[in-house]
DRENDO-1510 file (C-alpha; in Angstrom, 1 decimal, always signed):
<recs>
REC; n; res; u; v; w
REC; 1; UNK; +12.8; -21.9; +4.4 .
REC; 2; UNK; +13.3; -18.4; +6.4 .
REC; 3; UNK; +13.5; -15.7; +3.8 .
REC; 4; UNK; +14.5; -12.7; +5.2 .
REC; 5; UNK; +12.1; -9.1; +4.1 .
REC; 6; UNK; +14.6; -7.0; +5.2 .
REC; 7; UNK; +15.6; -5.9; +1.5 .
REC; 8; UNK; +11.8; -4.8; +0.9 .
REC; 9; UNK; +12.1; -1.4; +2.1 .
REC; 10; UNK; +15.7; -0.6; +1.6 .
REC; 11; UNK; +15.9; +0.4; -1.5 .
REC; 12; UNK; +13.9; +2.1; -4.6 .
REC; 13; UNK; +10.5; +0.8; -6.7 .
REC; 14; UNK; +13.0; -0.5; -8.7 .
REC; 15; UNK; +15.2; -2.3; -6.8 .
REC; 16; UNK; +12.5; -3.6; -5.0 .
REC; 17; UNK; +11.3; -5.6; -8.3 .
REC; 18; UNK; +14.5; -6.8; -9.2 .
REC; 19; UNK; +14.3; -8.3; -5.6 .
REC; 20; UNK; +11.1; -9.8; -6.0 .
REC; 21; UNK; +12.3; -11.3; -9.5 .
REC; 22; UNK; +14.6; -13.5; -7.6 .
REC; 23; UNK; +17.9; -13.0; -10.5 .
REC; 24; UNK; +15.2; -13.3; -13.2 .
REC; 25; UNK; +17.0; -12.5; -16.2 .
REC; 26; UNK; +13.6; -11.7; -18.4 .
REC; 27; UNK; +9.9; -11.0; -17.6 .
REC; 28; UNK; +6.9; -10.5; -20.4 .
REC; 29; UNK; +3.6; -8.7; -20.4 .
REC; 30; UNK; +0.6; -10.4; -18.4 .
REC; 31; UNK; +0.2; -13.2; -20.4 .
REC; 32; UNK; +4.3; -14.5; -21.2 .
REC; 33; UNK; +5.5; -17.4; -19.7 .
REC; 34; UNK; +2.2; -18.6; -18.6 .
REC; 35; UNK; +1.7; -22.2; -18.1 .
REC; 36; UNK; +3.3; -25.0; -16.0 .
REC; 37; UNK; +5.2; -28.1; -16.8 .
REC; 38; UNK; +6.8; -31.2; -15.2 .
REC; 39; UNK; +3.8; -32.3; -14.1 .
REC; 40; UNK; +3.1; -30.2; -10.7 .
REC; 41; UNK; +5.7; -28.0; -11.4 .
REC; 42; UNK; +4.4; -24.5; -11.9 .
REC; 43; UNK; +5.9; -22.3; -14.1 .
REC; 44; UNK; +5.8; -18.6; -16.2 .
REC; 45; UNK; +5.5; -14.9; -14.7 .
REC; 46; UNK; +2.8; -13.4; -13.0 .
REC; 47; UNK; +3.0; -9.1; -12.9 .
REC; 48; UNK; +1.5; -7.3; -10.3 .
REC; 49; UNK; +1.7; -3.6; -9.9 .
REC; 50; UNK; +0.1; -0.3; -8.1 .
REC; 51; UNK; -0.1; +0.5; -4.4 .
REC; 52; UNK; +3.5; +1.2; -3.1 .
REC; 53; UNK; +1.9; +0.7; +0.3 .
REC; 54; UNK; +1.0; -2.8; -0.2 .
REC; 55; UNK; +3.9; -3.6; -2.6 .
REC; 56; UNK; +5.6; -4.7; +0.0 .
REC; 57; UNK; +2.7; -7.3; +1.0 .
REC; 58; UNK; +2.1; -8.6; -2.5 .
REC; 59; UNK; +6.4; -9.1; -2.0 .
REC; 60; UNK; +6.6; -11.2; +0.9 .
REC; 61; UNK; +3.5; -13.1; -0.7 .
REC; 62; UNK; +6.1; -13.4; -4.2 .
REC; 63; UNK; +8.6; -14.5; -1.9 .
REC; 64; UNK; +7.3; -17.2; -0.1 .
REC; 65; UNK; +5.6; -18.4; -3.0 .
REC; 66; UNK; +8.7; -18.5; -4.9 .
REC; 67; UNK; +10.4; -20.5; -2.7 .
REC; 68; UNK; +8.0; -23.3; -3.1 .
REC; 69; UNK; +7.7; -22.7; -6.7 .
REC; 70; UNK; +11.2; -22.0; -8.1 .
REC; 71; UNK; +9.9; -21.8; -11.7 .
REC; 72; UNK; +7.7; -18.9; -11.0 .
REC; 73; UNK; +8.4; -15.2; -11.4 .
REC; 74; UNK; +6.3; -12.8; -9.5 .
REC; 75; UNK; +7.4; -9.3; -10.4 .
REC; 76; UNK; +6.1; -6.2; -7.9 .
REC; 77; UNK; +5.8; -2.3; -9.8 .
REC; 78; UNK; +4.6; +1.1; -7.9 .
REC; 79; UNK; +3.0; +2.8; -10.2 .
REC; 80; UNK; +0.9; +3.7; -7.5 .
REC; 81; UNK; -3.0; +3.1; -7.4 .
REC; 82; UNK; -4.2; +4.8; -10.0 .
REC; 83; UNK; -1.3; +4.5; -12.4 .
REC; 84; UNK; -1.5; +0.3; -10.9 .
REC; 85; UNK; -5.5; +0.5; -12.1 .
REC; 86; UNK; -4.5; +2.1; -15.3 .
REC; 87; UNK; -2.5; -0.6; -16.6 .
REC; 88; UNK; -4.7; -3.1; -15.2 .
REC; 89; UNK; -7.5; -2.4; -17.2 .
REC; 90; UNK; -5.5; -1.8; -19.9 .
REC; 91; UNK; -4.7; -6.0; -19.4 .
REC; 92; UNK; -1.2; -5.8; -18.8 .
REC; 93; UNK; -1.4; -7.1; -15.3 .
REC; 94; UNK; -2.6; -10.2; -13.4 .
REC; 95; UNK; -3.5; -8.8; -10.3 .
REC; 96; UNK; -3.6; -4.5; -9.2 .
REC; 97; UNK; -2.0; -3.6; -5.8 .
REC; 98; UNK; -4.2; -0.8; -3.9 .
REC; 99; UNK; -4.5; +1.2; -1.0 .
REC; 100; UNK; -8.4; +2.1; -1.7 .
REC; 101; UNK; -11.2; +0.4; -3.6 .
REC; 102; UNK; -11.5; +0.9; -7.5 .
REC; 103; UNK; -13.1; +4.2; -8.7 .
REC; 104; UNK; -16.0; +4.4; -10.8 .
REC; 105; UNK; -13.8; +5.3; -13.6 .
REC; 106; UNK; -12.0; +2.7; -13.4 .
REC; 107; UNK; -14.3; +0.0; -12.8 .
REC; 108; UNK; -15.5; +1.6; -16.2 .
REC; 109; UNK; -12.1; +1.3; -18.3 .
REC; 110; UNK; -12.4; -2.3; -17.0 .
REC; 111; UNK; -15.2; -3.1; -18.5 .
REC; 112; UNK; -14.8; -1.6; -21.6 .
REC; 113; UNK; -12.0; -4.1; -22.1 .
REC; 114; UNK; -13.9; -6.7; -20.9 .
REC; 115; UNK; -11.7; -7.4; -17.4 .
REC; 116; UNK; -13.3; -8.8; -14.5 .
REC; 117; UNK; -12.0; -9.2; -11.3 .
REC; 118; UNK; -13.2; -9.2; -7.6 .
REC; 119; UNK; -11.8; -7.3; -5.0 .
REC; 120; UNK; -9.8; -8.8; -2.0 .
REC; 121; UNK; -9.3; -7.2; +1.3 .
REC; 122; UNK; -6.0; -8.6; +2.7 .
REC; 123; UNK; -4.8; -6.5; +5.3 .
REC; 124; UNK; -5.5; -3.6; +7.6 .
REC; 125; UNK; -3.4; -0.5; +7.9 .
REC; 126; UNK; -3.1; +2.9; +10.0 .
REC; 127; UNK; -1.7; +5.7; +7.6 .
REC; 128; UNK; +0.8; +7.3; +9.8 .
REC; 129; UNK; +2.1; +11.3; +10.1 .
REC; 130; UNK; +5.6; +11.2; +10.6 .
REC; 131; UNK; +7.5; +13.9; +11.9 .
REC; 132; UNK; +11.7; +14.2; +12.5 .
REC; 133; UNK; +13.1; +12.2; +15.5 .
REC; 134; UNK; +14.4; +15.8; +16.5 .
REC; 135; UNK; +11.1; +17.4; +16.8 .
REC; 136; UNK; +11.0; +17.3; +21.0 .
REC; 137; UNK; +7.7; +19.3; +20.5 .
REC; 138; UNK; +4.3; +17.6; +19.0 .
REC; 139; UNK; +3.5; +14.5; +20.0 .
REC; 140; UNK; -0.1; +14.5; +19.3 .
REC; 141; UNK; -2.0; +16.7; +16.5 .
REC; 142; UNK; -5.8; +17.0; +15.9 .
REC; 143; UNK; -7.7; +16.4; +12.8 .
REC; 144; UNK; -8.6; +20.0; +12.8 .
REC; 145; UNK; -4.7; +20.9; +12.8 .
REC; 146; UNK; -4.4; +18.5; +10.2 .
REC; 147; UNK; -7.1; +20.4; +8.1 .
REC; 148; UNK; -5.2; +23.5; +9.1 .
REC; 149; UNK; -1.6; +22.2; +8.1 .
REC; 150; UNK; -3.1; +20.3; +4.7 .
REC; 151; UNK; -6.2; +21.8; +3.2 .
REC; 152; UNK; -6.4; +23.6; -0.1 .
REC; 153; UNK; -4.6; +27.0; +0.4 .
REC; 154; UNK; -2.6; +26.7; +3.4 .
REC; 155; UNK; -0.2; +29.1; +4.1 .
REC; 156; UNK; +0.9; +27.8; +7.0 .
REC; 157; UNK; +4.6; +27.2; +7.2 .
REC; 158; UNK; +5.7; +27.3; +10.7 .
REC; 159; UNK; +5.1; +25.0; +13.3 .
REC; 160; UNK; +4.1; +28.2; +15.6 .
REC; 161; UNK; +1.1; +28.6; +13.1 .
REC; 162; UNK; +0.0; +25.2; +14.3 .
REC; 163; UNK; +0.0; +25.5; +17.7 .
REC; 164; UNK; +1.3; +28.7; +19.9 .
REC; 165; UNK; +3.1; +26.7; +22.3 .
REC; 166; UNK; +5.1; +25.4; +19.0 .
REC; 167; UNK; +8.9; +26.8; +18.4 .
REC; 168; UNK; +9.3; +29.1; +15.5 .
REC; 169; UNK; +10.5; +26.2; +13.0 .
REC; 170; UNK; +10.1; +26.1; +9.1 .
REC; 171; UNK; +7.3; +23.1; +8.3 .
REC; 172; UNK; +8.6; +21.1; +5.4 .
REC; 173; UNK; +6.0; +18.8; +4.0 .
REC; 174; UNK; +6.5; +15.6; +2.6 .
REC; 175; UNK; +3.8; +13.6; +1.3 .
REC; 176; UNK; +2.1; +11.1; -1.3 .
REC; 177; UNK; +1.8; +11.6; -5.3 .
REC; 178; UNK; -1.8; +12.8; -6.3 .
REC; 179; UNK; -1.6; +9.3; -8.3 .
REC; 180; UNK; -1.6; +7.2; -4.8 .
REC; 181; UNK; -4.1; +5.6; -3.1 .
REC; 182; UNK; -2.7; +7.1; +0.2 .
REC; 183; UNK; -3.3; +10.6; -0.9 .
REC; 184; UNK; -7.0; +9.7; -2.4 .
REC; 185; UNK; -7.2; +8.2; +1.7 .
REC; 186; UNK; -5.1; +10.9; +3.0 .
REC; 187; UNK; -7.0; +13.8; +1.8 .
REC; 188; UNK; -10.4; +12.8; +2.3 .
REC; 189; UNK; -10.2; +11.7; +5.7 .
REC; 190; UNK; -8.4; +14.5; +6.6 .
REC; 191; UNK; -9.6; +17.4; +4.8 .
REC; 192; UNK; -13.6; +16.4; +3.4 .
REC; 193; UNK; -12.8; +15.5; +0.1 .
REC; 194; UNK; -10.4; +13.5; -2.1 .
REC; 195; UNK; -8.3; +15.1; -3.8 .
REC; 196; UNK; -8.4; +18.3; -1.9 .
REC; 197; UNK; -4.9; +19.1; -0.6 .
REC; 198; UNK; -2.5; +22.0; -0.5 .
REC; 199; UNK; -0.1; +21.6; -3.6 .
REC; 200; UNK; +3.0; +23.4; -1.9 .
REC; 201; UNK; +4.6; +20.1; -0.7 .
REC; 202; UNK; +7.2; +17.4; -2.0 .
REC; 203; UNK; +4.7; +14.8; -3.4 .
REC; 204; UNK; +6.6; +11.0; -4.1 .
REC; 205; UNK; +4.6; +7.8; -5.4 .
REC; 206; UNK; +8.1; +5.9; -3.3 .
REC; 207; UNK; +7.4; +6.9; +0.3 .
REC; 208; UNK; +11.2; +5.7; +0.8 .
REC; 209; UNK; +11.8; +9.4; -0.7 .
REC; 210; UNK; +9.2; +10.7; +1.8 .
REC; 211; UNK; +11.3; +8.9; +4.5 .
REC; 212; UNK; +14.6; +10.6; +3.6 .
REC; 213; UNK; +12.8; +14.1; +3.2 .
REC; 214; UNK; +11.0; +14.3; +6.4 .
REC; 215; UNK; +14.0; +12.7; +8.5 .
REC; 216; UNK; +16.7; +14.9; +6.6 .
REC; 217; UNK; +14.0; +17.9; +8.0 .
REC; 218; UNK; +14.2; +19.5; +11.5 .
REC; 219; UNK; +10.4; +20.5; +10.9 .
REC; 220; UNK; +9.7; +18.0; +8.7 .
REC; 221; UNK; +6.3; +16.1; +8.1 .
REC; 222; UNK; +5.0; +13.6; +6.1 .
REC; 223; UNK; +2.0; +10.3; +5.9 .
REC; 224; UNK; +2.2; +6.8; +4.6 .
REC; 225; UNK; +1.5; +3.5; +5.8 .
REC; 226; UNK; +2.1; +2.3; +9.2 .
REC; 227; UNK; +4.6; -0.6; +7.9 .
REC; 228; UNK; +6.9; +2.2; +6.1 .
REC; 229; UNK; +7.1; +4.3; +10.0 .
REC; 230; UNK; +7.6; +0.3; +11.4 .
REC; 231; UNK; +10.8; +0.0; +9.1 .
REC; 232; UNK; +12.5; +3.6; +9.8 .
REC; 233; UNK; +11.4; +3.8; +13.2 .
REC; 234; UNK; +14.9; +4.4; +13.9 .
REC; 235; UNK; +14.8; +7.7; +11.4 .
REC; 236; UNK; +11.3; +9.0; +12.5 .
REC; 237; UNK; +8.5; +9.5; +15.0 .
REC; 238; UNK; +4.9; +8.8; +14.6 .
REC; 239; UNK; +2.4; +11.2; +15.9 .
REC; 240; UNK; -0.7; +10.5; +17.9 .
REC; 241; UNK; -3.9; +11.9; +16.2 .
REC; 242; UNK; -6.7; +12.9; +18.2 .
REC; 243; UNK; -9.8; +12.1; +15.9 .
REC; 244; UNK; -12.3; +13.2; +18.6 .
REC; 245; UNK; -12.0; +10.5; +21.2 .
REC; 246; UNK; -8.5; +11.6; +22.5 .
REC; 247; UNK; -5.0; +11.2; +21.5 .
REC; 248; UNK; -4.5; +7.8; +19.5 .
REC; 249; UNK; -1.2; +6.0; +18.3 .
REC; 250; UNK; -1.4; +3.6; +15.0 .
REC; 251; UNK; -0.7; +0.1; +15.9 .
REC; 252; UNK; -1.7; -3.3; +15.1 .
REC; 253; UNK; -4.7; -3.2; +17.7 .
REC; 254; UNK; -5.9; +0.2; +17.0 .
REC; 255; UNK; -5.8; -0.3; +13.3 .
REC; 256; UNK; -7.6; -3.5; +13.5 .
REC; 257; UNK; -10.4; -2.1; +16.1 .
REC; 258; UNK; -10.6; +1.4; +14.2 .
REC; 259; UNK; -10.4; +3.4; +17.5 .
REC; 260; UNK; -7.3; +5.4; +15.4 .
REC; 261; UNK; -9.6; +7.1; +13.2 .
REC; 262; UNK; -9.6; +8.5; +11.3 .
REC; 263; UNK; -6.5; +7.3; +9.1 .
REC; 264; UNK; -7.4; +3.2; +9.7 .
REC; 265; UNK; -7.8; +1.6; +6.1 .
REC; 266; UNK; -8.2; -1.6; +4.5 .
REC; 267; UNK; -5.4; -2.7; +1.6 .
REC; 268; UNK; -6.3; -4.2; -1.2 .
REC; 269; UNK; -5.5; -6.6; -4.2 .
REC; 270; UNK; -7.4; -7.2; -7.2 .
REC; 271; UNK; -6.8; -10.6; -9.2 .
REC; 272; UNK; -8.3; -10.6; -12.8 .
REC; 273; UNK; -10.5; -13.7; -13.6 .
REC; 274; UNK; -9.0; -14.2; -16.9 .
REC; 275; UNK; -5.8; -14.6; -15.3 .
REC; 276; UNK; -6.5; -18.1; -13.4 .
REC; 277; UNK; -6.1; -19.5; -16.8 .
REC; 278; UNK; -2.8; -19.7; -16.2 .
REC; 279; UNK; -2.1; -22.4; -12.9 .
REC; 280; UNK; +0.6; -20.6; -11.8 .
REC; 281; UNK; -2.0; -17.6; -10.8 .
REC; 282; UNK; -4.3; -19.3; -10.0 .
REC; 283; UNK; -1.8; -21.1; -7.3 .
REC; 284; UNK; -0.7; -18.0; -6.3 .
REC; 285; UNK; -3.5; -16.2; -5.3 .
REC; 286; UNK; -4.9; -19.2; -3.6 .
REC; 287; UNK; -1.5; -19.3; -1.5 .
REC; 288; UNK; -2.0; -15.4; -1.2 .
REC; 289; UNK; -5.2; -15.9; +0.6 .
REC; 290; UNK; -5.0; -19.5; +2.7 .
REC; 291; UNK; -1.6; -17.6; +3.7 .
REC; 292; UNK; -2.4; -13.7; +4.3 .
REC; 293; UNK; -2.1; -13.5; +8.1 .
REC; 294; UNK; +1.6; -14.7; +8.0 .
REC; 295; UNK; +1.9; -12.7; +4.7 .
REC; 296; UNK; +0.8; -9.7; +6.8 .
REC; 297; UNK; +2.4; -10.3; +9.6 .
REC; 298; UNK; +5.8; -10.8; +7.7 .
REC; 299; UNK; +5.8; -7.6; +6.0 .
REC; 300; UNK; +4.6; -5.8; +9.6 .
REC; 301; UNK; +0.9; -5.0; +8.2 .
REC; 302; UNK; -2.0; -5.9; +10.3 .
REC; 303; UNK; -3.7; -9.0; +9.5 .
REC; 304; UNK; -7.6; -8.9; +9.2 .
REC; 305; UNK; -9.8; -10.2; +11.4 .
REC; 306; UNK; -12.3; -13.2; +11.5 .
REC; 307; UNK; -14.8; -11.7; +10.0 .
REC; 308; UNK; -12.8; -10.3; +7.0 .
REC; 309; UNK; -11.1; -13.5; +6.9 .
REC; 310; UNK; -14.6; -15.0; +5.9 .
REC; 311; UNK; -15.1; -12.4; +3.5 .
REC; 312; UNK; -11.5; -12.8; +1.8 .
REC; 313; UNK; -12.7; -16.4; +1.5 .
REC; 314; UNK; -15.9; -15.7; -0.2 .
REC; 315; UNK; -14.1; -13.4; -2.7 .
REC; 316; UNK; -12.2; -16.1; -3.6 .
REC; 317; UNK; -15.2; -18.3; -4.6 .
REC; 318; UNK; -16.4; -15.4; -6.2 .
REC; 319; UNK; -13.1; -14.7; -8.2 .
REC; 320; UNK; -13.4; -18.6; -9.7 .
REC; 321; UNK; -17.1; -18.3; -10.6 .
REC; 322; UNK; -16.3; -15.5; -12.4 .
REC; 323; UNK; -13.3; -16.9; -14.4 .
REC; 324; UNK; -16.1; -20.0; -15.2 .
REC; 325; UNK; -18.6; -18.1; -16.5 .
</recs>
């Protein structure tokens, strides 16, 4: 069956569940629905939420497992990482999108409510800066100009202060919400420390807002995930970053290799043992794993390479010991 993804970035968080719910009239907390009947018939609902980087991954995963498994109902959220962790450790989700591993805090609200899990690397990404498709003028910025343009206390707000040989146009930033994995990424690759980022920007856990900001902007900027530039190429223009080895583009090679540094990153999901209780999980997240490099490529992330693919394998193994013991 060819399902088309071309819905997955069109519209809002949302919109973009109500897609993955396939006309699913009802859905109920982690547990509901769980279960499957007519013998290998699999049915109930399994939630997912977090990242709204690798929302769109976990969809095309829901979507093609759907479609062999009609009695399912996957729903996606984007709470973003943190807020994703939050209610995953609070036991209200199955399995916790994220664009960077847990925190120690949050490894601790997990155990405190007993939740174990194991974390699965199933993709590779290259955060992006974007800039508007009428800016004729950077094509490639340093990490230092970065630093310059981001860091705690920037005043800059011209694209002259970045560069002399810049025009005298207003810099309009666009970026992620302090509650997204991206910025935790974002920030400490580019300026030391997590966290640490000028506050005088649009912040959005939906990058589709950051999309519409920074391409509705002359001197507009903004980061996410290479997928999200991949989708609104059309809208935008990714610049080359120059992480000390010379001007890099992200791409699926340079991504994969790590020569664009240093905004390469690994995505993340995190299944919770308890949750394999229920077959219909349990099926999923075995079909999210024997099928990640098609899931990848489908939803234009960058599949892993051999050697992750054996550690994705070994996580599995990992994730049903755990749910035996």
């Amino acid at each position: 069956m060819n399902i088309s993804l071309s819905l997955r970035r069109a519209k809002a968080p949302l919109a973009l569940t109500a897609v993955v719910m396939l006309a699913a009239s009802a859905c109920g907390g982690a547990d509901a629905g769980s279960g499957s009947s007519d013998g290998d018939k699999l049915a109930g609902t399994i939630k997912v939420d977090g990242s709204s980087t690798v929302a769109p991954l976990s969809t095309a995963a829901a979507q093609l497992f759907q479609a062999e498994n009609a009695g399912v109902k996957v729903t996606v959220g984007t709470s973003g990482t943190g807020g994703g962790f939050e209610k995953f450790c609070a036991g209200e989700t199955d399995i916790s999108d994220a664009s960077r591993p847990i925190k120690d805090e949050e490894k601790a609200a997990c155990e405190k409510k007993g939740i174990k899990y194991e974390e699965f690397q199933v993709a590779n990404d290259g955060l992006s800066v974007v800039v508007s498709k009428d800016n004729d003028w950077a094509d490639c910025l340093t990490v230092e100009q970065l630093k310059k343009i981001w860091e705690p206390g920037s005043k800059v707000n011209n694209w002259n202060q970045v560069d002399s040989k810049f025009p005298n146009q207003k810099l309009e930033l666009f970026g992620a919400g302090t509650d997204s994995g991206t910025f935790d990424y974002f920030t400490d690759a580019i300026n030391g420390e997590e966290g640490a980022s000028r506050t005088d920007y649009s912040p959005s856990e939906d990058d589709n807002v950051t999309v519409q900001g920074v391409s509705g902007s002359k001197g507009g900027m903004g980061y996410f995930g290479l997928s999200y530039y991949e989708e609104n190429q059309d809208k935008l223009k990714v610049l080359k970053i120059d992480g000390g080895d010379g001007c890099v583009a992200p791409d699926t090679k340079t991504a994969q290799d790590g020569t664009y540094k240093p905004l390469s990153r690994p995505l993340f999901i995190y299944p919770k043992a308890s949750s394999l209780d229920k077959a219909e999980v349990e099926a999923f997240v075995e079909f999210y794993v024997e099928n990640n490099e098609s899931i990848a490529e489908k939803s234009q992330f960058v599949p892993l390479n051999s050697t992750q693919e054996t550690e994705l394998q070994k996580d599995l193994e990992a994730l049903k010991a755990a749910h035996k013991s």
